[in-house]
PQR file of N, CA, C, O and H, with PARSE charges and radii, in Angstrom:
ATOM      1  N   UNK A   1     -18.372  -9.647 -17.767 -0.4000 1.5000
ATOM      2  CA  UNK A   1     -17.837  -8.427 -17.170 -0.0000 2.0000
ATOM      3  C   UNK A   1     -18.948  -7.379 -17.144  0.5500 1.7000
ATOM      4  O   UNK A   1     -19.618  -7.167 -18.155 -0.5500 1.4000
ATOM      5  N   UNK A   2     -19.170  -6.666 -15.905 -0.4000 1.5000
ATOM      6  CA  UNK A   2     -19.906  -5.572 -16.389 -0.0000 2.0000
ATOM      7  C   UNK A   2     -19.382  -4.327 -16.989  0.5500 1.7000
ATOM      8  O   UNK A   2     -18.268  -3.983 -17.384 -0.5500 1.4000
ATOM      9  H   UNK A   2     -18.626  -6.838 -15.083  0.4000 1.0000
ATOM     10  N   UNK A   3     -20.369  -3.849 -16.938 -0.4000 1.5000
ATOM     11  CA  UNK A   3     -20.272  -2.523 -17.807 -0.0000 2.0000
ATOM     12  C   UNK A   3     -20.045  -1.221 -16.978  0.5500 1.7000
ATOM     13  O   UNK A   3     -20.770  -1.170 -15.985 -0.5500 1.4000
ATOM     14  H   UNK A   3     -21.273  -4.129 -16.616  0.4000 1.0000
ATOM     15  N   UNK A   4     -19.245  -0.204 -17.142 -0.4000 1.5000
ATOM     16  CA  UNK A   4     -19.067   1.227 -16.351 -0.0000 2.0000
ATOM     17  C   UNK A   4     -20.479   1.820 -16.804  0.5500 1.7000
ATOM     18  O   UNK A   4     -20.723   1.896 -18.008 -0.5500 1.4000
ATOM     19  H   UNK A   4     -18.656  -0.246 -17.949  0.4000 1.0000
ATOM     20  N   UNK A   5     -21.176   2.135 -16.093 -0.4000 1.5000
ATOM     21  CA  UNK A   5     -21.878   3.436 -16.004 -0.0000 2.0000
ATOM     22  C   UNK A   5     -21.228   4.827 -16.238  0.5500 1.7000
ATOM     23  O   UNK A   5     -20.502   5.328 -15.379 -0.5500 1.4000
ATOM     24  H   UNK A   5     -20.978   2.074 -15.115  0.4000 1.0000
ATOM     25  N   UNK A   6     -21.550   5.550 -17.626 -0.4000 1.5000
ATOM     26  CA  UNK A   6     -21.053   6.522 -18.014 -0.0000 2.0000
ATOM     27  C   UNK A   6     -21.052   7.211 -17.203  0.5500 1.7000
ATOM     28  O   UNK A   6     -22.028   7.009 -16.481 -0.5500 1.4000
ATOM     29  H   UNK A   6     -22.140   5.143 -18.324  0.4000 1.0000
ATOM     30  N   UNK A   7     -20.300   8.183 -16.796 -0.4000 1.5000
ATOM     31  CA  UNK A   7     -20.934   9.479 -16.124 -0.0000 2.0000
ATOM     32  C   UNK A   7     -21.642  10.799 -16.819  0.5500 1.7000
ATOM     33  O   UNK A   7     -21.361  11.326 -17.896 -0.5500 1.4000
ATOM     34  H   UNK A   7     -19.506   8.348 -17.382  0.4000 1.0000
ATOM     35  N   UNK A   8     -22.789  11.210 -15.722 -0.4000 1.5000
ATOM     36  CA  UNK A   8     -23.366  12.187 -16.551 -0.0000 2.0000
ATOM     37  C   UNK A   8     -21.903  13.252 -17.140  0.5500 1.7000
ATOM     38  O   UNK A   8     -20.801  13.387 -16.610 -0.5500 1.4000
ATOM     39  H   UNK A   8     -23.017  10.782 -14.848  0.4000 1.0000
ATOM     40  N   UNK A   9     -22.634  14.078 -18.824 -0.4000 1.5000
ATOM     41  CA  UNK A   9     -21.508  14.647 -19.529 -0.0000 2.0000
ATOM     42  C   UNK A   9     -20.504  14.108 -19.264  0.5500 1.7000
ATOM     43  O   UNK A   9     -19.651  14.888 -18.839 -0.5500 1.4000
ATOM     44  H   UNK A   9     -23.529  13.968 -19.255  0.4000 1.0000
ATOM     45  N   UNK A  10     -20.137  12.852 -19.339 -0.4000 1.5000
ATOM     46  CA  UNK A  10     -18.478  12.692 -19.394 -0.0000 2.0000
ATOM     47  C   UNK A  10     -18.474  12.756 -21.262  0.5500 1.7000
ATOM     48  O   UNK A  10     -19.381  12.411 -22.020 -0.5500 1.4000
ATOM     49  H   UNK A  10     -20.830  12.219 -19.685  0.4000 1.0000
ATOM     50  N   UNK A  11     -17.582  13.127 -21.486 -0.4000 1.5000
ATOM     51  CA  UNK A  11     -16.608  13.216 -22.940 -0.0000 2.0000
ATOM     52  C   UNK A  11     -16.677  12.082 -23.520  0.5500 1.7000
ATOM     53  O   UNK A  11     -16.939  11.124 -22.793 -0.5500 1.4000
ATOM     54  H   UNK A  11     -16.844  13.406 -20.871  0.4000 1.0000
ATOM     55  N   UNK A  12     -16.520  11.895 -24.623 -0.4000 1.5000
ATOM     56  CA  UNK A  12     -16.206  10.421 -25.512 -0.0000 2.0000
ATOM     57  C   UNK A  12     -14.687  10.583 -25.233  0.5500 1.7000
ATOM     58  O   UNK A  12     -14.310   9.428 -25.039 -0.5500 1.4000
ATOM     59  H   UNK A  12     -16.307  12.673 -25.214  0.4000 1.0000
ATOM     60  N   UNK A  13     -13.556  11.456 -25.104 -0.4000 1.5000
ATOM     61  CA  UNK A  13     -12.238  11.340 -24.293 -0.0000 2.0000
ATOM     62  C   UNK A  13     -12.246  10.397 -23.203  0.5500 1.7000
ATOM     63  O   UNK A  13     -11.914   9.212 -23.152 -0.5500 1.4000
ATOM     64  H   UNK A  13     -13.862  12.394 -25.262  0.4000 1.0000
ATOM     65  N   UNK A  14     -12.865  11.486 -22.036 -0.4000 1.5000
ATOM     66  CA  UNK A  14     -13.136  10.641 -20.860 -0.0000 2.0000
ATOM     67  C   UNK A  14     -13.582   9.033 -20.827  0.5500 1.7000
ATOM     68  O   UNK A  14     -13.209   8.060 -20.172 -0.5500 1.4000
ATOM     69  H   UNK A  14     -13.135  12.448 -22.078  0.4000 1.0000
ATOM     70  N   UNK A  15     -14.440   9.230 -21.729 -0.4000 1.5000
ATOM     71  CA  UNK A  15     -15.354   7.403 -21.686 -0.0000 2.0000
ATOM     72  C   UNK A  15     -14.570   6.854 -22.042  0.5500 1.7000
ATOM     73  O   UNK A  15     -14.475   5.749 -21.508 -0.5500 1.4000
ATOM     74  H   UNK A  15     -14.743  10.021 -22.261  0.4000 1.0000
ATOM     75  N   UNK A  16     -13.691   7.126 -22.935 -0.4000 1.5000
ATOM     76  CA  UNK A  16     -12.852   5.663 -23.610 -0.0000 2.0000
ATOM     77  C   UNK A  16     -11.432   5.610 -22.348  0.5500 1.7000
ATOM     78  O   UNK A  16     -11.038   4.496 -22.004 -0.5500 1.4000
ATOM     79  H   UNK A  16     -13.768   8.024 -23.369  0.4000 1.0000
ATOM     80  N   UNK A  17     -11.023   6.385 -21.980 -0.4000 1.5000
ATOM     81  CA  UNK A  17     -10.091   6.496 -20.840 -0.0000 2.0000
ATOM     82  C   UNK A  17     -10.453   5.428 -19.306  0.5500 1.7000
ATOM     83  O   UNK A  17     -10.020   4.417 -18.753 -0.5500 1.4000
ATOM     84  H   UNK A  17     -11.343   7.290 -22.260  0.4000 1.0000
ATOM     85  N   UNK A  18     -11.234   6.181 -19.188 -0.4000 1.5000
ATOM     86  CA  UNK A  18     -12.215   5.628 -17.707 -0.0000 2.0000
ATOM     87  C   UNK A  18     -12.842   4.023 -18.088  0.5500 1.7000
ATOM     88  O   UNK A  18     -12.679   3.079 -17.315 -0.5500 1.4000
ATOM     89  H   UNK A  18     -11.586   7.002 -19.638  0.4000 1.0000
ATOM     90  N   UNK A  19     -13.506   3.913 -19.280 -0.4000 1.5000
ATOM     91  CA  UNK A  19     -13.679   1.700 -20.069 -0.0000 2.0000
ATOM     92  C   UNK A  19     -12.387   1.847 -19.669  0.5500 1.7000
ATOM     93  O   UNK A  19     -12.289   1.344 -18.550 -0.5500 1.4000
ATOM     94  H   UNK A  19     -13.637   4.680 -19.908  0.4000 1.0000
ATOM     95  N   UNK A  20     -11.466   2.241 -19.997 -0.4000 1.5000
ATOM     96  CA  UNK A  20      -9.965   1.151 -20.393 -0.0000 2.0000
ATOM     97  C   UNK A  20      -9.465   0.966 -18.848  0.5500 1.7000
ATOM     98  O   UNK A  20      -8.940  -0.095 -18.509 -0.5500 1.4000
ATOM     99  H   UNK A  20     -11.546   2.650 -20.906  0.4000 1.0000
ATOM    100  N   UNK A  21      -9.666   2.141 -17.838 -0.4000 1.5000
ATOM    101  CA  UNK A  21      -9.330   1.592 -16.712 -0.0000 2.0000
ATOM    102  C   UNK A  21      -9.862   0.577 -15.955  0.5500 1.7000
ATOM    103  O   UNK A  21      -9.434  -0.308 -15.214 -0.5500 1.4000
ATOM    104  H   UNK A  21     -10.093   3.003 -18.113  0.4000 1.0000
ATOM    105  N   UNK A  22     -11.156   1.051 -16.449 -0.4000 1.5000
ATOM    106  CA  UNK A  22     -12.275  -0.032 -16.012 -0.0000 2.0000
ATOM    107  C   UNK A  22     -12.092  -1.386 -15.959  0.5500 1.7000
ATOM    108  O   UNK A  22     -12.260  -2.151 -15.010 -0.5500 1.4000
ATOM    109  H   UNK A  22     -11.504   1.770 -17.051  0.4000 1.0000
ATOM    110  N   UNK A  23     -11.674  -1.633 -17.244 -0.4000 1.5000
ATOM    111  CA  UNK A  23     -11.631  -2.872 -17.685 -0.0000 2.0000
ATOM    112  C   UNK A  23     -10.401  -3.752 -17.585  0.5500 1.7000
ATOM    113  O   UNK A  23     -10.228  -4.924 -17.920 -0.5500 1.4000
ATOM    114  H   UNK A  23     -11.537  -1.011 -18.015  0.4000 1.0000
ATOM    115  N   UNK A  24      -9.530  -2.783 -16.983 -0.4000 1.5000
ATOM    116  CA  UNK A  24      -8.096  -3.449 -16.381 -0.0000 2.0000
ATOM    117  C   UNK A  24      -8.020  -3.478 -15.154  0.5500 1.7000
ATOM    118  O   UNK A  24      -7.148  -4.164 -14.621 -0.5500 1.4000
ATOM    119  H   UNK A  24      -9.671  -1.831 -16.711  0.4000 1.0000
ATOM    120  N   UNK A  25      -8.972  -2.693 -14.364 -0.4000 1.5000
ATOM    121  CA  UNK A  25      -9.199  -2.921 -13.091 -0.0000 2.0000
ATOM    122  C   UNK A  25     -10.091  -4.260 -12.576  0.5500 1.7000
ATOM    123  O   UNK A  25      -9.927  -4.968 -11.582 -0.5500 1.4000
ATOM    124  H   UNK A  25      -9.681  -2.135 -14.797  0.4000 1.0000
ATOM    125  N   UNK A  26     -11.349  -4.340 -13.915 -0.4000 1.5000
ATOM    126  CA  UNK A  26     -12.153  -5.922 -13.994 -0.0000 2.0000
ATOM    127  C   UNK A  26     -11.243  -6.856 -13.575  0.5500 1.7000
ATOM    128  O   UNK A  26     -11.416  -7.552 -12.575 -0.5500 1.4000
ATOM    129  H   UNK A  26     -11.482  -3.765 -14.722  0.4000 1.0000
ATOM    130  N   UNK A  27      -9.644  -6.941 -14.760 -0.4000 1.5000
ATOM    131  CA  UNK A  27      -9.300  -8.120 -14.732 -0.0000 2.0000
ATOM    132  C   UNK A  27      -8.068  -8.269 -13.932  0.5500 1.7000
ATOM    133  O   UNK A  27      -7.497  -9.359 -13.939 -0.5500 1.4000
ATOM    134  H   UNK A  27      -9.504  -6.376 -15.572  0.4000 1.0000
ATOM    135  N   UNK A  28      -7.517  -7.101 -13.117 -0.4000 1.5000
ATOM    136  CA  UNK A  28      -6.992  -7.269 -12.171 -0.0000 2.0000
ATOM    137  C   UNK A  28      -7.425  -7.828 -11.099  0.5500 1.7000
ATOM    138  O   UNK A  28      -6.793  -8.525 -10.305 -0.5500 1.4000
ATOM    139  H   UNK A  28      -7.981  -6.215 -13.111  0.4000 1.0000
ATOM    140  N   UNK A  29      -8.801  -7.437 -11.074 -0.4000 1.5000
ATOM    141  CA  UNK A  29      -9.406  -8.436  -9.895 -0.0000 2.0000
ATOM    142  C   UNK A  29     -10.354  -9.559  -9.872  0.5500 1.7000
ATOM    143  O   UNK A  29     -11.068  -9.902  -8.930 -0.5500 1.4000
ATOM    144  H   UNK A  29      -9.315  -6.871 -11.719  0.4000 1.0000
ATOM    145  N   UNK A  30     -10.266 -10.059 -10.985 -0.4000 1.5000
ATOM    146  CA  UNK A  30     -10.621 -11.234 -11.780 -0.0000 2.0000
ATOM    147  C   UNK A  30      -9.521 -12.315 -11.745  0.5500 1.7000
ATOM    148  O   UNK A  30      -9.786 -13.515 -11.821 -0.5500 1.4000
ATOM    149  H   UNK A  30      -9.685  -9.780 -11.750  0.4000 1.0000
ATOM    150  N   UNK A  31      -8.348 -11.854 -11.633 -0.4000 1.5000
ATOM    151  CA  UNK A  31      -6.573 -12.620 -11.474 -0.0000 2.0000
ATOM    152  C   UNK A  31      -6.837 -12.528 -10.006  0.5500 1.7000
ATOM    153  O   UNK A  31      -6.895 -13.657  -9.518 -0.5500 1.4000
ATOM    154  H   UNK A  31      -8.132 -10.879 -11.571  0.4000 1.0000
ATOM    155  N   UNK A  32      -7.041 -11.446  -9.018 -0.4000 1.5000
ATOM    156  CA  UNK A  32      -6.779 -11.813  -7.573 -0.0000 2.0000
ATOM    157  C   UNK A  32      -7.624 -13.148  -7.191  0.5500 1.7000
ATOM    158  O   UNK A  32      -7.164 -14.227  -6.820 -0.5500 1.4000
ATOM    159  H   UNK A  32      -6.994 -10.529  -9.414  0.4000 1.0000
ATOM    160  N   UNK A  33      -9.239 -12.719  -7.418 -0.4000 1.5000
ATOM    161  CA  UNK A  33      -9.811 -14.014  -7.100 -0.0000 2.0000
ATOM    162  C   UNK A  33      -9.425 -14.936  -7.898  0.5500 1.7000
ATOM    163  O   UNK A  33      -8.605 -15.324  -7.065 -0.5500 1.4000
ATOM    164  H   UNK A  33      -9.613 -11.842  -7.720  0.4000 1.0000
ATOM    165  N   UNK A  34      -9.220 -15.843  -8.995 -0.4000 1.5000
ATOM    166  CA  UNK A  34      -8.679 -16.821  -9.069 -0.0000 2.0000
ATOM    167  C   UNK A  34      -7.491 -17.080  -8.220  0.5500 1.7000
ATOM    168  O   UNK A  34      -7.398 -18.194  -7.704 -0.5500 1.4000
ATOM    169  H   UNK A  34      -9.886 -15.528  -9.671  0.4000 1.0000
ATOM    170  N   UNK A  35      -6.835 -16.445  -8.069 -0.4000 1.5000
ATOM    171  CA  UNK A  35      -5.141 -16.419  -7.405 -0.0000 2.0000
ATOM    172  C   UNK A  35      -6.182 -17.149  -6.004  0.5500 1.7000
ATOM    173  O   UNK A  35      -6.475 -18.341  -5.903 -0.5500 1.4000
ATOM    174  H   UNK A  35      -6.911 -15.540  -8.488  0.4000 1.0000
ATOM    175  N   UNK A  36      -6.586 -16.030  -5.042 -0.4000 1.5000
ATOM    176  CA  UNK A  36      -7.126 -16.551  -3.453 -0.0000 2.0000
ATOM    177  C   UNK A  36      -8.011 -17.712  -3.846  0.5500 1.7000
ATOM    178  O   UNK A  36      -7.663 -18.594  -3.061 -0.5500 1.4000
ATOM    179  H   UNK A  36      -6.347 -15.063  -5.123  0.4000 1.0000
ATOM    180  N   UNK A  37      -9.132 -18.296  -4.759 -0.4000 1.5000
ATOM    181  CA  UNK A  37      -9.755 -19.268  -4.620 -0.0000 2.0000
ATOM    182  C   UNK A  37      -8.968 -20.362  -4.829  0.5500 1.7000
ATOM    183  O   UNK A  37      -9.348 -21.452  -4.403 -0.5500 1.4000
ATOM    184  H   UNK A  37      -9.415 -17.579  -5.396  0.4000 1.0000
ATOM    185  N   UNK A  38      -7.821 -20.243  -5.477 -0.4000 1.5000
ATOM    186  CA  UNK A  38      -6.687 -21.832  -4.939 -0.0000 2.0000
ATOM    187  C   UNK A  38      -5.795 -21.896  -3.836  0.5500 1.7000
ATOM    188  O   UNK A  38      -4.973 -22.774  -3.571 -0.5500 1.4000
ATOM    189  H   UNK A  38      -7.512 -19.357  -5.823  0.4000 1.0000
ATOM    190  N   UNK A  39      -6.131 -20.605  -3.088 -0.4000 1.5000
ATOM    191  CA  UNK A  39      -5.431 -20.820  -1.928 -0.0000 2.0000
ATOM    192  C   UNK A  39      -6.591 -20.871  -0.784  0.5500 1.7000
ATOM    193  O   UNK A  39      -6.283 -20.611   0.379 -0.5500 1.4000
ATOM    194  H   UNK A  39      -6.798 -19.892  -3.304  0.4000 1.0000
ATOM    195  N   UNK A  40      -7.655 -21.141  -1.060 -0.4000 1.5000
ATOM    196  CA  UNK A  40      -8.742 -20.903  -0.029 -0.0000 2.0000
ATOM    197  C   UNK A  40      -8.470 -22.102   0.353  0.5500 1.7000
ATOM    198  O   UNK A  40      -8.316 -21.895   1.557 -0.5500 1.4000
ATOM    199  H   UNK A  40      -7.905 -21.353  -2.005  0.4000 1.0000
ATOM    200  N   UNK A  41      -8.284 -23.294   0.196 -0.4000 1.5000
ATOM    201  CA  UNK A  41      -8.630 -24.513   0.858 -0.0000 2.0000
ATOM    202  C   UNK A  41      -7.478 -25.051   1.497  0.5500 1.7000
ATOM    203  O   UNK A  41      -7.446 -26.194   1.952 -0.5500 1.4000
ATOM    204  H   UNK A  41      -8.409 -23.462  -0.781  0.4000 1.0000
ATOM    205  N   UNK A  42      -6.370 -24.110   1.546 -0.4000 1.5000
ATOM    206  CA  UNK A  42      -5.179 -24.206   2.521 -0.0000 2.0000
ATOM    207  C   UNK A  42      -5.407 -23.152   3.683  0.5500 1.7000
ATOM    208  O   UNK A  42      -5.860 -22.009   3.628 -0.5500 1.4000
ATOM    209  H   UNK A  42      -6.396 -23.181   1.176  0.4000 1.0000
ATOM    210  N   UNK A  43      -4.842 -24.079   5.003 -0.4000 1.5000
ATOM    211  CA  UNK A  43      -5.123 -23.511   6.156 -0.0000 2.0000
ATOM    212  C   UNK A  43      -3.806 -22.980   6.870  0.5500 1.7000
ATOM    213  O   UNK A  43      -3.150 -23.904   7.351 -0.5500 1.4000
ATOM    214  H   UNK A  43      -4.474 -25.007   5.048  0.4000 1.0000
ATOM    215  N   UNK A  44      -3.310 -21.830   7.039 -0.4000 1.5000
ATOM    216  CA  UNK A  44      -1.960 -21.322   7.474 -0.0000 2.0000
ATOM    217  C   UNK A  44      -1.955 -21.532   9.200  0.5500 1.7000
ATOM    218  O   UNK A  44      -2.655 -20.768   9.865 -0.5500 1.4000
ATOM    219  H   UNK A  44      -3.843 -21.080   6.648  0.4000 1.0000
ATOM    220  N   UNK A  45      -1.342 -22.329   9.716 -0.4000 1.5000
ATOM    221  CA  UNK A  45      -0.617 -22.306  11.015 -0.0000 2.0000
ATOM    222  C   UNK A  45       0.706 -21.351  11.122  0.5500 1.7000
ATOM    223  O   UNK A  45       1.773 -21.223  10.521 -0.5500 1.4000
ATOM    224  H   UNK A  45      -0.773 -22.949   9.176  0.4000 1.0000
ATOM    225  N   UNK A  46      -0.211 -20.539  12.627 -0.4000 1.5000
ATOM    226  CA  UNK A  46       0.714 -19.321  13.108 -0.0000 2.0000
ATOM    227  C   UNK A  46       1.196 -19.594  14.619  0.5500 1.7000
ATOM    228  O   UNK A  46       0.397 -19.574  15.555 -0.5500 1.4000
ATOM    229  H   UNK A  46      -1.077 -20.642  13.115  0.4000 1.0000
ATOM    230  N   UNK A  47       2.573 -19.851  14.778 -0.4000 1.5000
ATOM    231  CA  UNK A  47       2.966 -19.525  16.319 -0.0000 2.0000
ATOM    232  C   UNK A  47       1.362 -18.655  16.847  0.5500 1.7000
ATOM    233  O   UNK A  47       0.608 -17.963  16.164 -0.5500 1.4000
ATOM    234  H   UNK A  47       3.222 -19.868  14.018  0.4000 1.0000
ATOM    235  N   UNK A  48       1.275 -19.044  18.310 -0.4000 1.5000
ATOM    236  CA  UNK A  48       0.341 -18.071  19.271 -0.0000 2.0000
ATOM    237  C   UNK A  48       1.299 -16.812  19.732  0.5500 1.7000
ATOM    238  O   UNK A  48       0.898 -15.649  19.789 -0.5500 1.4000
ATOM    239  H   UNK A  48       1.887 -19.606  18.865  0.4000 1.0000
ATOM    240  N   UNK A  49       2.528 -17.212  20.024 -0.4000 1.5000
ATOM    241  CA  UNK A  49       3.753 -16.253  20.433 -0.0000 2.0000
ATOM    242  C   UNK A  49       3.871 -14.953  19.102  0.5500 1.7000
ATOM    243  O   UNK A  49       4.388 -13.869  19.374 -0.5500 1.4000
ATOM    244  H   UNK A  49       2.853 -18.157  19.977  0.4000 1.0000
ATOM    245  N   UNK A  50       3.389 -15.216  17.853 -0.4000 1.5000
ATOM    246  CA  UNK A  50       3.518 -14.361  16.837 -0.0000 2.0000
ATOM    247  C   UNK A  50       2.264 -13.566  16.854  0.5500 1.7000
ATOM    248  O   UNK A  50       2.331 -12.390  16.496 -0.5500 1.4000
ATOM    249  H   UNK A  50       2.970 -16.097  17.632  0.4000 1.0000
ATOM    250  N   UNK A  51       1.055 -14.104  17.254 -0.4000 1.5000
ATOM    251  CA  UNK A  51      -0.166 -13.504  17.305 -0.0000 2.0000
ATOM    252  C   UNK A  51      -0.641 -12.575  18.741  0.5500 1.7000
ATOM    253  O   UNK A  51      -1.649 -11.869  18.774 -0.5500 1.4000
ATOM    254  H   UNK A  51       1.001 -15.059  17.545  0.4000 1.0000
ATOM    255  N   UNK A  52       0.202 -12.734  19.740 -0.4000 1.5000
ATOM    256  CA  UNK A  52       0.206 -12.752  21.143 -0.0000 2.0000
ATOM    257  C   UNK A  52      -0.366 -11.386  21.069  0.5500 1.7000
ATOM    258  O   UNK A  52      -1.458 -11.123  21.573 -0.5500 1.4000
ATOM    259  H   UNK A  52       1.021 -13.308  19.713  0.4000 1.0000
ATOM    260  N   UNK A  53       0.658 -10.162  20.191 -0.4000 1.5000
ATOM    261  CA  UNK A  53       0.524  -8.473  20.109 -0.0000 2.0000
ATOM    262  C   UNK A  53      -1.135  -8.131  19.446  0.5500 1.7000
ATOM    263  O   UNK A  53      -1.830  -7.141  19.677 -0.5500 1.4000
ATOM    264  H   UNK A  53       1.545 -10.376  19.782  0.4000 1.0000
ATOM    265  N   UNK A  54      -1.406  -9.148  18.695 -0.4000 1.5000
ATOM    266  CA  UNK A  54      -2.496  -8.933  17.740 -0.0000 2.0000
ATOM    267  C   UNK A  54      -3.780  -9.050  18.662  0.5500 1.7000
ATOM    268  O   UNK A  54      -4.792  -8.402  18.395 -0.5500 1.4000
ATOM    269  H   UNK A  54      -0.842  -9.952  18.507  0.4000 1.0000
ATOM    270  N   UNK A  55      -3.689 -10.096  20.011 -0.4000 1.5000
ATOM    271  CA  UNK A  55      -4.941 -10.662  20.218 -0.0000 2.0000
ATOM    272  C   UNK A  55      -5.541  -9.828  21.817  0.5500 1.7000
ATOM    273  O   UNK A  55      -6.557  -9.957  22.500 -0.5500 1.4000
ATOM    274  H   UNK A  55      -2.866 -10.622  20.227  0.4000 1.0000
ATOM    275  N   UNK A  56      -3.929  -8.702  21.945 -0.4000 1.5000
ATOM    276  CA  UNK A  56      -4.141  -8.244  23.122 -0.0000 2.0000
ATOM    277  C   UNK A  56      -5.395  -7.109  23.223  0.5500 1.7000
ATOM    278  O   UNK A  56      -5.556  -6.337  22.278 -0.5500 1.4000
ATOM    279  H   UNK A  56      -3.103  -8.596  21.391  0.4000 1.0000
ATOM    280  N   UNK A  57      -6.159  -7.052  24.255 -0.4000 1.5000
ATOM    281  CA  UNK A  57      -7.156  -5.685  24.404 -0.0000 2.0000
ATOM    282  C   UNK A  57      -6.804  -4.796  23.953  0.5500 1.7000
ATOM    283  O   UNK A  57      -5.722  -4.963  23.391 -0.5500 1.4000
ATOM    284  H   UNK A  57      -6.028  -7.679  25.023  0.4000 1.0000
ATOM    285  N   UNK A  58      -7.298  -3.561  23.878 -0.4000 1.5000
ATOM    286  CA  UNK A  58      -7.002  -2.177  23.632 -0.0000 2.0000
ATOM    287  C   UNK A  58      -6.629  -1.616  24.894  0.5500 1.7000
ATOM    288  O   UNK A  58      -5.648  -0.874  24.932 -0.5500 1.4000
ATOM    289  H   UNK A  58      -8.177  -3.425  24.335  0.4000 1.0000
ATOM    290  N   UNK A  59      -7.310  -1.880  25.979 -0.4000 1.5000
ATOM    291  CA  UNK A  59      -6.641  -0.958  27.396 -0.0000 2.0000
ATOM    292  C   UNK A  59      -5.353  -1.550  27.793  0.5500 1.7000
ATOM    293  O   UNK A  59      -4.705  -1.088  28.732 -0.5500 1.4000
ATOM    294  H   UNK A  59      -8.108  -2.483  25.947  0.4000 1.0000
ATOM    295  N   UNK A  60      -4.892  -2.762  26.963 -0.4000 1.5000
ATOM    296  CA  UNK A  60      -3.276  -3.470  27.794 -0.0000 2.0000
ATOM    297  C   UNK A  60      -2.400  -2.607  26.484  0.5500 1.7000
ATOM    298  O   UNK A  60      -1.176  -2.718  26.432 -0.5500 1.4000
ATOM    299  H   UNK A  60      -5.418  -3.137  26.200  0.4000 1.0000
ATOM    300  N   UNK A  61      -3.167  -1.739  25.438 -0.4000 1.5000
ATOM    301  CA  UNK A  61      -1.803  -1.142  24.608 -0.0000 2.0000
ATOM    302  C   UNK A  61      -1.928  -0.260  25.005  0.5500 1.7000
ATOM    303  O   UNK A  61      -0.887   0.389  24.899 -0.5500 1.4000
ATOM    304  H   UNK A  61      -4.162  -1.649  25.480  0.4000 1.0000
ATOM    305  N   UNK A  62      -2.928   0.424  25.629 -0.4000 1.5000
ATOM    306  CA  UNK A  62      -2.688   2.004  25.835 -0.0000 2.0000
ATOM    307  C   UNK A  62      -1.910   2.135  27.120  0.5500 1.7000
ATOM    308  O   UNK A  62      -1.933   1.165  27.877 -0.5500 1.4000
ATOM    309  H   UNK A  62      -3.773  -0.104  25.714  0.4000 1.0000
ATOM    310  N   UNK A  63      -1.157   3.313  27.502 -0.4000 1.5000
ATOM    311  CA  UNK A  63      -0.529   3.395  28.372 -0.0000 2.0000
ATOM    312  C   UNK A  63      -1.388   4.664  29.344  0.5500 1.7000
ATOM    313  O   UNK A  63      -1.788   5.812  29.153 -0.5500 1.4000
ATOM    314  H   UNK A  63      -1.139   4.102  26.887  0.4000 1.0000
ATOM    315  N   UNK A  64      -1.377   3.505  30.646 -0.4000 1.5000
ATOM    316  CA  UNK A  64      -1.797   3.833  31.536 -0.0000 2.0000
ATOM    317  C   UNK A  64      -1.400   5.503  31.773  0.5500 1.7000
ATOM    318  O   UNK A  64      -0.337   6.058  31.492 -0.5500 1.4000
ATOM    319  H   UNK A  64      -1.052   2.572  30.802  0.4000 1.0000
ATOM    320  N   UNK A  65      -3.206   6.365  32.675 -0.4000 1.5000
ATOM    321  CA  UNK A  65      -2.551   7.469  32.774 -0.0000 2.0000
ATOM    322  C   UNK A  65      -1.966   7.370  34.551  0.5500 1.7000
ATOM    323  O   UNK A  65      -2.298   6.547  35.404 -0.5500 1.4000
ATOM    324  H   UNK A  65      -4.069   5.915  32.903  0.4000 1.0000
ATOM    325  N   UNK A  66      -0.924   8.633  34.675 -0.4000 1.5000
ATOM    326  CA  UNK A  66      -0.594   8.644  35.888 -0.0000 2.0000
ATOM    327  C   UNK A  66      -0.913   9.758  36.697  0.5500 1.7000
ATOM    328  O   UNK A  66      -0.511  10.908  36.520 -0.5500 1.4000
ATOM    329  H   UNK A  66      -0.655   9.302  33.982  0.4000 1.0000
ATOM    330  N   UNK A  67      -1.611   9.378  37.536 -0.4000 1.5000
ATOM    331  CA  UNK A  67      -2.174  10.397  38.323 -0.0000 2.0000
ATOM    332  C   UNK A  67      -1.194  11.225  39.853  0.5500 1.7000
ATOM    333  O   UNK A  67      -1.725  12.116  40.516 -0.5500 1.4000
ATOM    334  H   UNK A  67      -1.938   8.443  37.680  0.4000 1.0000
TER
END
């Protein structure tokens, strides 16, 4: 795990506050990647009909001006 870089004048309050978030924030995202690296090698099939809104241009969402 690394280490927080103190901040300049932070408090021995502050420091021990800011490690502890630190270090639950480490292993919160220490649990995500394990969690996604056993799902990396599964491949999700999506309807095209579900993706249809996602894959459209930007000038077919905007609405035309009228002159």
């Amino acid at each position: 795990m690394k280490a927080r870089a103190p901040a300049k004048g932070e408090k021995p309050e502050e420091a021990a506050d800011r490690d502890k978030r630190h270090a639950e924030r480490i292993a919160q995202l220490e649990a995500r990647l394990a969690r996604e690296r056993t799902l990396a090698a599964h491949t999700l099939l999506i309807a095209k009909s579900t993706l249809d809104d996602l894959l459209k241009k930007r000038a077919d969402l905007l609405e035309q001006k009228k002159e």
